[in-house]
N, C-alpha and C positions, 0 to 999 in steps of 0.2 A: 591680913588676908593672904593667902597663898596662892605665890605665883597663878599657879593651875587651874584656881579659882577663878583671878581677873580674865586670864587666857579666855574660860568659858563664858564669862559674862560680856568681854566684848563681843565673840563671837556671835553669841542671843541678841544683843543689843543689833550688830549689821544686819543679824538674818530676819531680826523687825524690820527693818528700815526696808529691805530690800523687798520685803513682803507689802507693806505700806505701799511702797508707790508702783508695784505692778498690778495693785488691785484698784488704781486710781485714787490715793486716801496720801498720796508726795505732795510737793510741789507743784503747783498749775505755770507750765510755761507756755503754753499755749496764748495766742492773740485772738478769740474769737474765732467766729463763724467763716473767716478768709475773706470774705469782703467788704471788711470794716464796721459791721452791725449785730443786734443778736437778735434771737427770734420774742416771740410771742410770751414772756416767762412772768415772774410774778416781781419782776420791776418795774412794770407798767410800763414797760416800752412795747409798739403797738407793733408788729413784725420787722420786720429789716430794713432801717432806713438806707444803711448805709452810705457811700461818697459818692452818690451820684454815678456811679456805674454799674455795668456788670463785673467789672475784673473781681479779683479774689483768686483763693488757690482751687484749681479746679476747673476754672471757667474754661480756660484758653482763648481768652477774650484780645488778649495782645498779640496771639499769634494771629488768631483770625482777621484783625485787624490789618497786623502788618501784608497779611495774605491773600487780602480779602480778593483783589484780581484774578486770585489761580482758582478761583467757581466758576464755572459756567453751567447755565441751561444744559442738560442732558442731551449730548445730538446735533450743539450749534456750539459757539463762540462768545453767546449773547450771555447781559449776565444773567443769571438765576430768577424767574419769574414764578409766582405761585399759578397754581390753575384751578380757577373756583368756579364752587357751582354752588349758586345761591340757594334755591331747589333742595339741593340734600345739606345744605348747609355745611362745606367740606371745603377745605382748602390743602391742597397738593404739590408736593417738590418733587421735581427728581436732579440733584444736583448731582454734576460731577467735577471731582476735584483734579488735579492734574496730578497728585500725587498719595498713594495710598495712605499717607501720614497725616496730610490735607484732612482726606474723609474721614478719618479716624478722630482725628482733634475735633473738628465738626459736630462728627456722634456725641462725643466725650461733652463738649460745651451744652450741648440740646439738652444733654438726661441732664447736666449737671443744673441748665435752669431749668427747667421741670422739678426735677429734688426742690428747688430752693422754693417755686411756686407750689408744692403740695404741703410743704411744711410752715406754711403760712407765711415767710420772706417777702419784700420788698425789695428787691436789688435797684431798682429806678424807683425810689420812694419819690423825686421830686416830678416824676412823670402822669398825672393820668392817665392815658392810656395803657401804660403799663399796671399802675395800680388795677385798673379795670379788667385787664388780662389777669393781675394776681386774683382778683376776687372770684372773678370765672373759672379759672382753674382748681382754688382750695376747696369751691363751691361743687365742683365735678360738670360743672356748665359743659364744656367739650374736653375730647378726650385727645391725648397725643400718641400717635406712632411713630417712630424714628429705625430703619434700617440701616444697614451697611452692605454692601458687596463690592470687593473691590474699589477702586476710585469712586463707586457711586454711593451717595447718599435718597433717601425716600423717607420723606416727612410727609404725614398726614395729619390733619385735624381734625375734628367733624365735634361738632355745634349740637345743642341739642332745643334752644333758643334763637331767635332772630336776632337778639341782643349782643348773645355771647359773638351770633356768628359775623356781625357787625366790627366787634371787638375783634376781633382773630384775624379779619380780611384787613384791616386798617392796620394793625400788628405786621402783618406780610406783607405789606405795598410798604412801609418802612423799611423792612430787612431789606426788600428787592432794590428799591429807590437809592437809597442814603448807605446803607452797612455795604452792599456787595456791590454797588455802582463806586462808590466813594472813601469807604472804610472809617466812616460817619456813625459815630456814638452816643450822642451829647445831644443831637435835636430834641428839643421838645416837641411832646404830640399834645400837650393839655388842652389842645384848642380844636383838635380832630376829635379827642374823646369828650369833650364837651356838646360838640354836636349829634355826637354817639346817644350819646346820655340824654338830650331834649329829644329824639328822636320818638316817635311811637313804639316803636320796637322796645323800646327799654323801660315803658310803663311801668309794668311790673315789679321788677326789680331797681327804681331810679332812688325809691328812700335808702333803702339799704346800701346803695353803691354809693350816692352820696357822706352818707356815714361813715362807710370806708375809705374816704379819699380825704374827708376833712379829719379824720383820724389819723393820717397816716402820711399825708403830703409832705415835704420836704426839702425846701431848698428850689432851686431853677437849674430848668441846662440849659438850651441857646438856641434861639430859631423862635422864640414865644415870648 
């Protein structure tokens, strides 16, 4: 074969390759979903169990953590409280961070669990109440808003069920209580959402949620 020949066939052969793995069809380097689990797929694994947190790539769960002091209640010193109204079934933030990067990582963490709860994910698979919040959510049970303006943050929620909005008020006395008083990750709630769940409010939907929890439970965190 001639020189010129080989010249052009290596050249064919890299400009495959090169074509291969920018169309996705290379090597997979990639480690999953970034926080240790995969979704809903046809290996019968049940959404995202994964390591008993939220961190992963994306979360900003260790900065918030590390941070979690620089929130306060919009207006005061105090930390971060929701403001609910049973009535409209709505629970309300207006946090302010001390620093615009603060607010920002914030935002960033909110959509990023949102993403992870519409797309069927479990990031607290060993929690209840979190499981209960995933079901309500992939379900469309209530809806989330999340702004930004400067250092301030504005989360809404709103319930469209007693059940869900039971879920979501017990949900935000957690973040208030233990994440932004203490920078507290790892408490279990399976004993709040258990009372959730025997509750009248959650008639309706208690077979189904049960299914989802016995489906999908995982492991323990600490407090339960």
């Amino acid at each position: 074969m001639k020189k010129q020949q080989i010249i052009q066939l290596l050249g064919s052969s890299l400009l495959a390759s090169a074509l291969l793995v920018g169309c996705g069809g290379g090597t997979d380097t990639t480690t999953g979903m970034g926080d240790g689990g995969q979704g809903n797929g046809s290996s019968g694994n049940m959404g995202n169990q994964g390591d008993g947190s939220e961190e992963g790539a994306g979360s900003n769960i260790p900065y918030l953590r590390t941070n979690h002091a620089n929130y306060k209640e919009h207006g005061s010193n105090l930390t971060p409280a929701p403001v609910k109204d049973a009535n409209a079934k709505s629970i309300n933030w207006t946090i302010a961070a001390t620093t615009e990067e603060g607010a920002i990582k914030l935002q960033e963490h909110l959509k990023f669990m949102e993403d992870k709860l519409l797309a069927d994910q479990n990031p607290r698979g060993w929690d209840k109440l979190f499981l209960m919040e995933a079901y309500m959510k992939y379900n469309r049970y209530y809806t989330t808003a999340v702004e930004r303006s400067g250092t301030n943050v504005v989360v809404s929620k709103n319930a469209n069920t007693a059940c869900a909005y039971e879920v979501i008020s017990a949900h935000s006395d957690a973040v208030s209580g233990d994440f932004f008083a203490q920078g507290e990750i790892m408490n279990d709630y399976s004993a709040t959402a258990e009372s959730i769940l025997a509750s009248s409010a959650c008639d309706a939907v208690r077979t189904s949620l049960e299914t989802y929890i016995s489906q999908r439970q995982m492991g323990r965190g600490r407090g339960n």
